[in-house]
ROBAMAR-400486 format. One line per field, with one value per residue: residue in three letters; x, y, z of N, C-alpha, C in turn. Coordinates in steps of 0.2 Angstrom, whole numbers, plus 2048, in hexadecimal, padded with zeros to 3 digits. Each point is the difference from the previous one (the first is absolute). Example, Ala and Ser with C-alpha at 12.3 -4.5 7.8 and 13.67 -1.06 7.14 Angstrom:
2
res	ALA | SER .
nc1	842 | 7FE .
nc2	7E4 | 805 .
nc3	827 | 7FC .
cac1	7FC | 804 .
cac2	806 | 806 .
cac3	800 | 801 .
cc1	804 | 7FC .
cc2	806 | 805 .
cc3	800 | 803 .
! end
This chain:
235
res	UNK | UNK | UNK | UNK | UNK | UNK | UNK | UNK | UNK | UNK | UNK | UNK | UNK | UNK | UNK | UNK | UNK | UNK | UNK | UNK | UNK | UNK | UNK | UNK | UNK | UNK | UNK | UNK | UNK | UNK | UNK | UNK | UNK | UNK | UNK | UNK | UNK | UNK | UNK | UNK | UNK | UNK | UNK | UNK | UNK | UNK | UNK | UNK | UNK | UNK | UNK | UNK | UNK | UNK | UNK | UNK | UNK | UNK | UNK | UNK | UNK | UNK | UNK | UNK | UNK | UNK | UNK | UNK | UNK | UNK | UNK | UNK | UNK | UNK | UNK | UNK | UNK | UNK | UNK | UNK | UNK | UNK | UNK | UNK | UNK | UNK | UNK | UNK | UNK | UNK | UNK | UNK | UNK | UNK | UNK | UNK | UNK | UNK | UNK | UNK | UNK | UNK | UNK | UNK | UNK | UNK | UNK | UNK | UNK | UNK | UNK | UNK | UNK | UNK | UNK | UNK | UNK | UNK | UNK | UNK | UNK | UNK | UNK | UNK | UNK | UNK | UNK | UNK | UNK | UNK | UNK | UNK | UNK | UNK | UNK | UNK | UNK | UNK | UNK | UNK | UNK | UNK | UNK | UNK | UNK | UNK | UNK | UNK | UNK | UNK | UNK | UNK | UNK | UNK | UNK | UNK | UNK | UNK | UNK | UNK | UNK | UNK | UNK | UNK | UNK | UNK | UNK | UNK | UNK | UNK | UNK | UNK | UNK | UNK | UNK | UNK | UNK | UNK | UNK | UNK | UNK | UNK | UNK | UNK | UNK | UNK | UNK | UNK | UNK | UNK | UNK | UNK | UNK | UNK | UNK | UNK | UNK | UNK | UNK | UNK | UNK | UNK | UNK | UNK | UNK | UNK | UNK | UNK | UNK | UNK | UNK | UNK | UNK | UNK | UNK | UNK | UNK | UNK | UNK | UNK | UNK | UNK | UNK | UNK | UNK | UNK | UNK | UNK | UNK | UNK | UNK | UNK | UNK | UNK | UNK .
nc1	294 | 7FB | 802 | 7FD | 7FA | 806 | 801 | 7FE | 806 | 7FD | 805 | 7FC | 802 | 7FF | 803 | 7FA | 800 | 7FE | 803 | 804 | 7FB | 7FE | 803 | 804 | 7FB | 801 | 808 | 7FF | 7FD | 805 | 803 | 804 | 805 | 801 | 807 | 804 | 801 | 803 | 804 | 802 | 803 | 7FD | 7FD | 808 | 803 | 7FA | 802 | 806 | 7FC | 7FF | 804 | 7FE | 7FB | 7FE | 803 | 7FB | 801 | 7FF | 7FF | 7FC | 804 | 7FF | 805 | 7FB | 7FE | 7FA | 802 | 803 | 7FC | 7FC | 806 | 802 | 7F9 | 800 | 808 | 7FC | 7FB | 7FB | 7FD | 7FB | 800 | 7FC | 800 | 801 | 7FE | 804 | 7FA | 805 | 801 | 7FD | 805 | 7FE | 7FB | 803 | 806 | 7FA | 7FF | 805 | 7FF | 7FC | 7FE | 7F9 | 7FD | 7FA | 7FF | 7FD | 803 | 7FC | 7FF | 7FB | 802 | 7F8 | 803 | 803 | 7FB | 7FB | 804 | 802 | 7F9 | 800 | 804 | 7FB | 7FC | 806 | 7FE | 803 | 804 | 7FD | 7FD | 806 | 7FF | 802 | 805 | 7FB | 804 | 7FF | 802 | 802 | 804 | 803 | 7F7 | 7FF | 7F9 | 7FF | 7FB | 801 | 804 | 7FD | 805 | 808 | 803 | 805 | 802 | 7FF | 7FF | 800 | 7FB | 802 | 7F9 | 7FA | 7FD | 801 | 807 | 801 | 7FD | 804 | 807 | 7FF | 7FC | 805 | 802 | 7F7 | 7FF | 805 | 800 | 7FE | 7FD | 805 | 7F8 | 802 | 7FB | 803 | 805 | 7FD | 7FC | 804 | 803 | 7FB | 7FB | 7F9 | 803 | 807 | 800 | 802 | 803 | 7FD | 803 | 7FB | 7FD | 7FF | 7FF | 7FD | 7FA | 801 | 7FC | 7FC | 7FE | 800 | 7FC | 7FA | 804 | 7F9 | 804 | 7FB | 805 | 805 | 7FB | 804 | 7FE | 800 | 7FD | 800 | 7FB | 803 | 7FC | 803 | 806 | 802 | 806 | 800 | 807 | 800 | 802 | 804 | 800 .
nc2	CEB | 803 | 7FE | 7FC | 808 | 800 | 805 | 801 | 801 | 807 | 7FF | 807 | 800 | 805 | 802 | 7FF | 806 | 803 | 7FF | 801 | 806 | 800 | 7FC | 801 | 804 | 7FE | 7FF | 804 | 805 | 7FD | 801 | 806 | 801 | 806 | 7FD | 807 | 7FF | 807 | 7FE | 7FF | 803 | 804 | 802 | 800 | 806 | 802 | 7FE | 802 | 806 | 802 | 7FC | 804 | 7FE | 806 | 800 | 806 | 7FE | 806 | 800 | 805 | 800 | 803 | 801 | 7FC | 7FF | 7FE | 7FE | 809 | 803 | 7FE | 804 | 806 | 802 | 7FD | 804 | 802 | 801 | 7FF | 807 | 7FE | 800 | 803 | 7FD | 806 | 800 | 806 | 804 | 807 | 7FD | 7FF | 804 | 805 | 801 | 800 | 807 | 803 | 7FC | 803 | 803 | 801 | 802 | 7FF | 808 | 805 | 807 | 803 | 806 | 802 | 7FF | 7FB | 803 | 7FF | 801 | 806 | 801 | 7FE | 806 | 804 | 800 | 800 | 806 | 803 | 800 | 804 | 7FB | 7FD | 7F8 | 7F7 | 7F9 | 7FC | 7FB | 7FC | 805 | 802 | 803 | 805 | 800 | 804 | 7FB | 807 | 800 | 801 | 7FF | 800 | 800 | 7FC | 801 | 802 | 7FC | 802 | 7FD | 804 | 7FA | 7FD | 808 | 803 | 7FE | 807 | 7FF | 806 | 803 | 804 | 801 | 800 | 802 | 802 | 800 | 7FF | 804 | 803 | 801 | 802 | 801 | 7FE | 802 | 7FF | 802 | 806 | 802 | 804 | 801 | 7FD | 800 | 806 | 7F9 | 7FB | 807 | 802 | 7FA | 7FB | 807 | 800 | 806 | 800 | 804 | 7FA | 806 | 7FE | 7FB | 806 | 806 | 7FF | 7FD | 806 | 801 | 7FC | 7FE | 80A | 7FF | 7FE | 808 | 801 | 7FE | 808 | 803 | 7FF | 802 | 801 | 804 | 805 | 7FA | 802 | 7FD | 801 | 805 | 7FE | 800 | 7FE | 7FD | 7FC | 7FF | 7F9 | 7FB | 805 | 800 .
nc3	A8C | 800 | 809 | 801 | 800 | 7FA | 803 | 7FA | 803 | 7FE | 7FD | 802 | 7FA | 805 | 7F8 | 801 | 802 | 7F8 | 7FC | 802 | 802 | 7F9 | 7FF | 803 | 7FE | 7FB | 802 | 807 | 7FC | 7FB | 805 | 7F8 | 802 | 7FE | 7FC | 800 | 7F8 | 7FF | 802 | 7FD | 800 | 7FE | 7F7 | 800 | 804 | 7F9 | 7F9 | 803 | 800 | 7FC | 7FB | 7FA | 801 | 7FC | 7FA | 801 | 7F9 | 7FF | 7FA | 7FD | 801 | 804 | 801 | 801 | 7F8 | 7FD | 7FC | 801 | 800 | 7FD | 7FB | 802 | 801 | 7F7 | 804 | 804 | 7FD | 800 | 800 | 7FE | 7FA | 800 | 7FB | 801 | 7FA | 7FC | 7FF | 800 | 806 | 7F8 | 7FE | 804 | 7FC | 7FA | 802 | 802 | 7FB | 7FC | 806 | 7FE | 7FC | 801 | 802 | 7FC | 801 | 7FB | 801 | 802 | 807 | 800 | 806 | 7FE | 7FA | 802 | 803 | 7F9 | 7FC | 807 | 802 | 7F8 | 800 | 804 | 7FD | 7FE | 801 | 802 | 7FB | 7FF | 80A | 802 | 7FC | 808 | 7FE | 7FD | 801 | 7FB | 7FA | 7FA | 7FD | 801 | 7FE | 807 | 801 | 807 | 7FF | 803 | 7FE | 7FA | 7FE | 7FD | 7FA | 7FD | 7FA | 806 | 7FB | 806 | 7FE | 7FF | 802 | 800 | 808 | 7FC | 800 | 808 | 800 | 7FB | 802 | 808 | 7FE | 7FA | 804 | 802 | 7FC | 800 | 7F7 | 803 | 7FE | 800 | 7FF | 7FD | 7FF | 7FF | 7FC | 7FE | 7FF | 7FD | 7FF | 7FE | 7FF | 7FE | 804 | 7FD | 801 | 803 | 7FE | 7FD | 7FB | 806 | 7FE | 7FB | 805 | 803 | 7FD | 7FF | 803 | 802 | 7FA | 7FF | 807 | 7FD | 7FE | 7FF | 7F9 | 801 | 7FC | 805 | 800 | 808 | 801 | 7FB | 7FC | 7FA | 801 | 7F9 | 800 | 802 | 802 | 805 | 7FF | 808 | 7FD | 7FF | 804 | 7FB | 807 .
cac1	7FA | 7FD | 7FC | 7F9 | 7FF | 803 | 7FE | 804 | 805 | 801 | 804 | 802 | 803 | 7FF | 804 | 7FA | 7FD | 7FA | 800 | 803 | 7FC | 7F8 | 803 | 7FD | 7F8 | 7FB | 805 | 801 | 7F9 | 7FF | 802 | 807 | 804 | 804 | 805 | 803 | 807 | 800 | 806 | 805 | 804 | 7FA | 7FC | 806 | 800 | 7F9 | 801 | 806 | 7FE | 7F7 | 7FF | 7F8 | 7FD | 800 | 804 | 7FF | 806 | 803 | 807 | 806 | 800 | 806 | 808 | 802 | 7FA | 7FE | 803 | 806 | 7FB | 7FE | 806 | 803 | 7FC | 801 | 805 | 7FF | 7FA | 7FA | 7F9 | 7FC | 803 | 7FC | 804 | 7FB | 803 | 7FB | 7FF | 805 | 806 | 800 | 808 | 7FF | 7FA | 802 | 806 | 7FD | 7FD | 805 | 805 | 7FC | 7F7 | 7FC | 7FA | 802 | 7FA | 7FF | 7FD | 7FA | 7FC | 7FB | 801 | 7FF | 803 | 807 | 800 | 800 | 805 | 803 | 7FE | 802 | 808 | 800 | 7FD | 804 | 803 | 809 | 7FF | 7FD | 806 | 805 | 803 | 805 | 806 | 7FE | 805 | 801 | 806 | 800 | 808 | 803 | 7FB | 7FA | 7FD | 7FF | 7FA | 7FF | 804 | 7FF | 806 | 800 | 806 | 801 | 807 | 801 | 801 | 7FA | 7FD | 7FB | 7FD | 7FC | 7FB | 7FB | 804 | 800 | 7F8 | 7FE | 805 | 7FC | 7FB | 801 | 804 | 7FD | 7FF | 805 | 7FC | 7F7 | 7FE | 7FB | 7FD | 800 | 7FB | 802 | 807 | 7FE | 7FD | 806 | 804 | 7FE | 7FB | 7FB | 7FA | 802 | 7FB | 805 | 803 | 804 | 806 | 806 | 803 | 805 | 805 | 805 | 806 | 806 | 805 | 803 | 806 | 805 | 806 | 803 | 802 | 7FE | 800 | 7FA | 7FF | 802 | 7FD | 803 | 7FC | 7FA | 802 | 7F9 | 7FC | 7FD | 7F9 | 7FC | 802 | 809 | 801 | 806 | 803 | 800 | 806 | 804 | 807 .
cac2	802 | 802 | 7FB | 7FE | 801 | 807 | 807 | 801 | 805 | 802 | 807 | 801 | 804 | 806 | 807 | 805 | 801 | 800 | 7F9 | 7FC | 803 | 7FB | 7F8 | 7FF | 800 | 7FA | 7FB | 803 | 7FB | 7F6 | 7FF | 7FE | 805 | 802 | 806 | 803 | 804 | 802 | 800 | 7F8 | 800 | 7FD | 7F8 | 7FB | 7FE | 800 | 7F7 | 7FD | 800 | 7FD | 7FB | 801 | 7FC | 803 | 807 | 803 | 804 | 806 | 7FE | 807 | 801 | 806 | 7FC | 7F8 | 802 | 7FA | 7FC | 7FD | 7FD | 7F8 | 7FB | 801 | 7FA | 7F9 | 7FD | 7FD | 7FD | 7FA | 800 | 801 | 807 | 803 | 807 | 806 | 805 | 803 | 7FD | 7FE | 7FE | 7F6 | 7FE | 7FF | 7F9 | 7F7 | 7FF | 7FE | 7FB | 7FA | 801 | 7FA | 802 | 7FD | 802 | 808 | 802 | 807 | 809 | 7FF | 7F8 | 801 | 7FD | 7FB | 7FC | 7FE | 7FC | 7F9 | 7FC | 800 | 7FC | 7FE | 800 | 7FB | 7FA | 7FC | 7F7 | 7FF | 7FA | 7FD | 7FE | 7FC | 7F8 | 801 | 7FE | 802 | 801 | 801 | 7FE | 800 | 801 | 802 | 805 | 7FE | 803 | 7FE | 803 | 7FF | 803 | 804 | 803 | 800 | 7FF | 7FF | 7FE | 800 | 804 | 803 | 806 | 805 | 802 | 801 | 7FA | 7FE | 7FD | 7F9 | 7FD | 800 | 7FA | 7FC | 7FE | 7FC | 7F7 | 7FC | 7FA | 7FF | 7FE | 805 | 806 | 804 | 805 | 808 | 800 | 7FB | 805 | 805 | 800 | 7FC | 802 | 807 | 7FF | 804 | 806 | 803 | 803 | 804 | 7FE | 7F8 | 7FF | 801 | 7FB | 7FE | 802 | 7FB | 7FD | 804 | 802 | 7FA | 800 | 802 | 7FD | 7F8 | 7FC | 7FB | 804 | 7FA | 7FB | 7F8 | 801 | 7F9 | 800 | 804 | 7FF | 804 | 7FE | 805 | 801 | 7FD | 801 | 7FF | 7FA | 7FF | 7F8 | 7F9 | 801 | 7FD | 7FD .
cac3	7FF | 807 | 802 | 802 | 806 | 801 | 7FB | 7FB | 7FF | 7FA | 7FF | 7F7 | 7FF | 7F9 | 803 | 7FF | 808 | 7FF | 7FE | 806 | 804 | 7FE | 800 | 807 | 804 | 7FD | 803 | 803 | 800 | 7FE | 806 | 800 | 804 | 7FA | 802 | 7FA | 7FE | 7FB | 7FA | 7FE | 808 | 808 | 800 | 801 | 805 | 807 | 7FE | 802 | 808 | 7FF | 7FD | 7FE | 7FB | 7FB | 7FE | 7FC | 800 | 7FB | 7FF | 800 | 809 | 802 | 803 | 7FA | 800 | 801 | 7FD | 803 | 809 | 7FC | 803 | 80A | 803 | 800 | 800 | 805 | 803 | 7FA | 802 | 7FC | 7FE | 7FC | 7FC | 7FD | 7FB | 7FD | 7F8 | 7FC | 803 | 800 | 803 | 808 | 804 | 7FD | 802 | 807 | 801 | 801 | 804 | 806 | 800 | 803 | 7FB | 800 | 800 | 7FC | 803 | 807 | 802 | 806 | 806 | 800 | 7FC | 802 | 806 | 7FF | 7FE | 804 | 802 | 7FD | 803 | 807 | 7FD | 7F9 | 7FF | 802 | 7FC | 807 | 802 | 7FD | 805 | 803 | 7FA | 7FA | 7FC | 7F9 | 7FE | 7FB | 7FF | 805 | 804 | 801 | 804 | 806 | 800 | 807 | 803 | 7FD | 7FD | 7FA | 800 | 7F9 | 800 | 807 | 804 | 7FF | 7FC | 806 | 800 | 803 | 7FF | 7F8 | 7F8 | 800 | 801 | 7F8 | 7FC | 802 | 7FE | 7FB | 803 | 803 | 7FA | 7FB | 7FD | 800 | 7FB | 807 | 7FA | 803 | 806 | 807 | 805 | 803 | 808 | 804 | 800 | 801 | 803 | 7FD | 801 | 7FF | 7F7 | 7FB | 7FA | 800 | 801 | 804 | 7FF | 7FA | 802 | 804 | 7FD | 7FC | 805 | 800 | 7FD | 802 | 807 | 7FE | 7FA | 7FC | 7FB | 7FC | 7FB | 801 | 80A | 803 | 808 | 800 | 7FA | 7FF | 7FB | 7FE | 7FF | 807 | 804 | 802 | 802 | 800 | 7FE | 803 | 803 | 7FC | 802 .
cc1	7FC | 7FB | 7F7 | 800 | 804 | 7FE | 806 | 803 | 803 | 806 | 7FE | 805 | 800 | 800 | 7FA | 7FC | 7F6 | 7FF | 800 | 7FA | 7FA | 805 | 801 | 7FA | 7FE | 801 | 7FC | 7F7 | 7FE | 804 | 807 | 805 | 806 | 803 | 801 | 806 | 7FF | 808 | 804 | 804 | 7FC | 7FC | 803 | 7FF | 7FA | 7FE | 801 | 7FD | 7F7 | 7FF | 7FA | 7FE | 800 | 802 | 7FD | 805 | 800 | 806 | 804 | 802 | 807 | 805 | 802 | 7FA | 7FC | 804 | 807 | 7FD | 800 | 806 | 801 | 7FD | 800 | 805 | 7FD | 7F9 | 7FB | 7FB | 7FD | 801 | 7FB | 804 | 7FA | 806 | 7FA | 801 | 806 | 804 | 802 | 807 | 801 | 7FC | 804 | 806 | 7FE | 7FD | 807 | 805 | 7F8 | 7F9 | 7FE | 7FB | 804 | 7FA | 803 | 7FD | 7FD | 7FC | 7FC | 800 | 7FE | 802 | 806 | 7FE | 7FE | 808 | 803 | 7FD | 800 | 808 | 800 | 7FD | 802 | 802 | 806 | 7FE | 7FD | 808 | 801 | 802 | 808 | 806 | 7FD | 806 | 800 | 807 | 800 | 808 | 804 | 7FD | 800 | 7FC | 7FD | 7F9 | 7FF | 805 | 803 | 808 | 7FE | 808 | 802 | 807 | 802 | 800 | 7F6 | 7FC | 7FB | 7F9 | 7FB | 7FA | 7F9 | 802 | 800 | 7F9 | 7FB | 804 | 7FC | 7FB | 800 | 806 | 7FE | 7FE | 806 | 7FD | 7FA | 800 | 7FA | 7FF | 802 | 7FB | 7FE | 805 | 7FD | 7FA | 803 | 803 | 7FE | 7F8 | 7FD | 7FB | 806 | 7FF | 80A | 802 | 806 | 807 | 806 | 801 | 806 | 808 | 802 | 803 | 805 | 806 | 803 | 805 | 806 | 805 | 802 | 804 | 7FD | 7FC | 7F8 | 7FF | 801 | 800 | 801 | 7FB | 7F8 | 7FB | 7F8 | 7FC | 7FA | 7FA | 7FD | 803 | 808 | 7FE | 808 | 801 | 7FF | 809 | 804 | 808 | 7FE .
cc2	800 | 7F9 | 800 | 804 | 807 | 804 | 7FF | 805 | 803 | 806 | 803 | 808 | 803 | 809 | 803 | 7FD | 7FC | 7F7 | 7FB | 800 | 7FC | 7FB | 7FF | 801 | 7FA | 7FA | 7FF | 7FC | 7FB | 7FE | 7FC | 804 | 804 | 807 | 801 | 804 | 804 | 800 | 7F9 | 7FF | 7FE | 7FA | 7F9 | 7FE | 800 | 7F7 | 7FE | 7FF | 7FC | 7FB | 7FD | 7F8 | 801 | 808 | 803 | 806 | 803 | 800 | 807 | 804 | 805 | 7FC | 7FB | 7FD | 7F6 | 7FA | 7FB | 800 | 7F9 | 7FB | 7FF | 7FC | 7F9 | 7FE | 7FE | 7FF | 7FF | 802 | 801 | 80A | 803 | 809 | 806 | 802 | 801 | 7FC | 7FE | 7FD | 7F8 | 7FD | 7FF | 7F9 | 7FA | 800 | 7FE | 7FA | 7FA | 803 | 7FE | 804 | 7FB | 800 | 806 | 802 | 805 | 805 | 803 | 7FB | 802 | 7FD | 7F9 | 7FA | 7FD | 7FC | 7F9 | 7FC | 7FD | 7F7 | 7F9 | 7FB | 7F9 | 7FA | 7F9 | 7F9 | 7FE | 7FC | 7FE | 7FD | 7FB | 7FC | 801 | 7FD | 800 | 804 | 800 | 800 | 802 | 804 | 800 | 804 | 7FB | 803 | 7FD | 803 | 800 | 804 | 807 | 803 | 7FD | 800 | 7FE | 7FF | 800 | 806 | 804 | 805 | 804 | 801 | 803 | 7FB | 801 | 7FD | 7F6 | 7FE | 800 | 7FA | 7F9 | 7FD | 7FF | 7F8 | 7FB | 7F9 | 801 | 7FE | 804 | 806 | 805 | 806 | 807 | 800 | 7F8 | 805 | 804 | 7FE | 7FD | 805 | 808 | 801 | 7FF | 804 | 803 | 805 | 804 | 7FF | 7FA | 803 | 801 | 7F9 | 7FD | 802 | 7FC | 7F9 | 800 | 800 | 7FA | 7FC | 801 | 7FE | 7F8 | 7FF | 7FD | 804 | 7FD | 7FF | 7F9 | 7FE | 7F6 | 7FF | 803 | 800 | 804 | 7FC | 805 | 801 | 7FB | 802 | 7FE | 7F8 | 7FF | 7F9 | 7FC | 801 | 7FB | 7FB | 7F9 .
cc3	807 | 800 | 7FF | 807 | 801 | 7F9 | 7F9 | 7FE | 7F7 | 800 | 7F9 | 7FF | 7F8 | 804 | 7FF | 808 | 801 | 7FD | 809 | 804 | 7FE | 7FF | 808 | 803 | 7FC | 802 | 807 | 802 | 800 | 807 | 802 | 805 | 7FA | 805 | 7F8 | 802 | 7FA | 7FC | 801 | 808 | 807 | 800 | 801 | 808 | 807 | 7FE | 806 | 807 | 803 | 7FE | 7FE | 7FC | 7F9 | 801 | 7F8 | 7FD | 7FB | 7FB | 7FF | 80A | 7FF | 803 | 7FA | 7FE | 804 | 800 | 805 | 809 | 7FE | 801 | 807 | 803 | 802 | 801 | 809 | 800 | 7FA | 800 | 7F8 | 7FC | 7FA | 7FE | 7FC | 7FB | 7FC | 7F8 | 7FA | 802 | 7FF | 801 | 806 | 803 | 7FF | 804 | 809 | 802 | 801 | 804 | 807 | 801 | 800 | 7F9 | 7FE | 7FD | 7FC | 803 | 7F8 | 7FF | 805 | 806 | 803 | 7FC | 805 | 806 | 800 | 7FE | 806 | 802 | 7FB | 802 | 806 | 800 | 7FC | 803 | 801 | 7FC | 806 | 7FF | 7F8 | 805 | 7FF | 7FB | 7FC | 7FA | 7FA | 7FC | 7FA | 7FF | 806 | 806 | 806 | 806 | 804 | 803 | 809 | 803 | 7FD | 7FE | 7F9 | 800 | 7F8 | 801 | 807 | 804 | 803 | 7FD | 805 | 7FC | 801 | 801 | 7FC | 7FC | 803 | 802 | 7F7 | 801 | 802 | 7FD | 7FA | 800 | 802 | 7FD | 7FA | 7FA | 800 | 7FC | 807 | 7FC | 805 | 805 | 806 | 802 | 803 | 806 | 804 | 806 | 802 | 802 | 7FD | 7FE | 7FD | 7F8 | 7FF | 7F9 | 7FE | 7FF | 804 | 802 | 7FA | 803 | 807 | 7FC | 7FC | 808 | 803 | 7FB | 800 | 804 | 800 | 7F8 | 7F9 | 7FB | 7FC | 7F9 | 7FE | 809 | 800 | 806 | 801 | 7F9 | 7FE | 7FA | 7FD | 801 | 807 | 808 | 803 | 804 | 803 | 7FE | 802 | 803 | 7FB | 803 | 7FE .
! end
């Protein structure tokens, strides 16, 4: 993410000349630096090459649509990912969110929306520190918050750094009961207004990669009508 002192680097990407044109002047204004792409293949390797703070992204795109940009990217770099789909496209939004979106915005939207989201985006809270060997533990999980891995049945678990900045923040207190909206300003900030289920979907997503079935959830456990807690250390 860009230093204190440097300009905030935005890629955005969309097959529309004119979209790209008023998203970068309002960008532009707020006194971020934005380069663009219009199709899947270029928005990969102008990633590659710019290495943006945030990536505004289109999800239907000429070569490969959003989505599979969203995967490529994440396989080498982290930046914050604001996804544009249109109205019908709820299959897309929730499939985008769990390959590593951040937010997503609905077309049409208003410029200036998008550009709080953005700022929303950069504003979002890492968990605070954690005293040293602080170390969480439930079964064969465990999570190292200072050091930020993670490892299941000895082996390790890949995750992005949103999926481990929610994990953290719910292992923080083993036991505790963390209500939807602490997650969400824990984790995504309190100025954050998008739509909360993008919290339902990373933790969906998270379980997934840690294994853990939530009907009978071992690590990620859901107290009804209130919120997710992680376990006391059963060894």
């Amino acid at each position: 993410m860009a230093d204190a002192g440097t300009r905030t680097r935005v890629l955005v990407v969309d097959d529309e000349q004119s979209i790209r044109e008023i998203v970068r002047g309002f960008l532009e204004r707020d006194g971020m630096t934005v380069v663009e792409a219009a199709d899947g293949p270029s928005a990969v390797e102008i990633a590659r090459e710019a290495v943006p703070d945030v990536v505004v992204l289109d999800v239907m795109l000429p070569g490969f649509d959003g989505l599979e940009v969203l995967r490529r990217i994440r396989t080498f770099a982290d930046p914050y990912v604001l996804l544009l789909t249109a109205r019908s496209e709820e299959v897309d939004r929730i499939v985008g969110l769990t390959v590593g979106a951040d937010d997503y915005l609905t077309k049409p939207f208003s410029p200036r929306e998008l550009v709080a989201r953005v700022h929303a985006l950069l504003r979002r809270r890492r968990p605070g520190p954690v005293d040293a060997g602080d170390v969480r533990r439930a079964g064969d999980l465990v999570v190292d918050p200072r050091r930020r891995t993670v490892s299941r049945a000895g082996e390790p678990v890949d995750l992005t750094v949103l999926e481990f900045d929610l994990l953290a923040a719910i292992v923080r207190d083993p036991g505790m009961i963390f209500t939807r909206q602490q997650l969400l300003d824990a984790v995504w900030g309190v100025d954050f207004f998008g739509d909360d289920h993008v919290l339902d979907v990373h933790v969906a997503n998270l379980r997934r990669k840690l294994g853990d079935d939530p009907s009978s959830a071992r690590y990620i456990e859901t107290v009804r009508g209130v919120g997710f807690r992680f376990p006391e250390d059963r060894r």
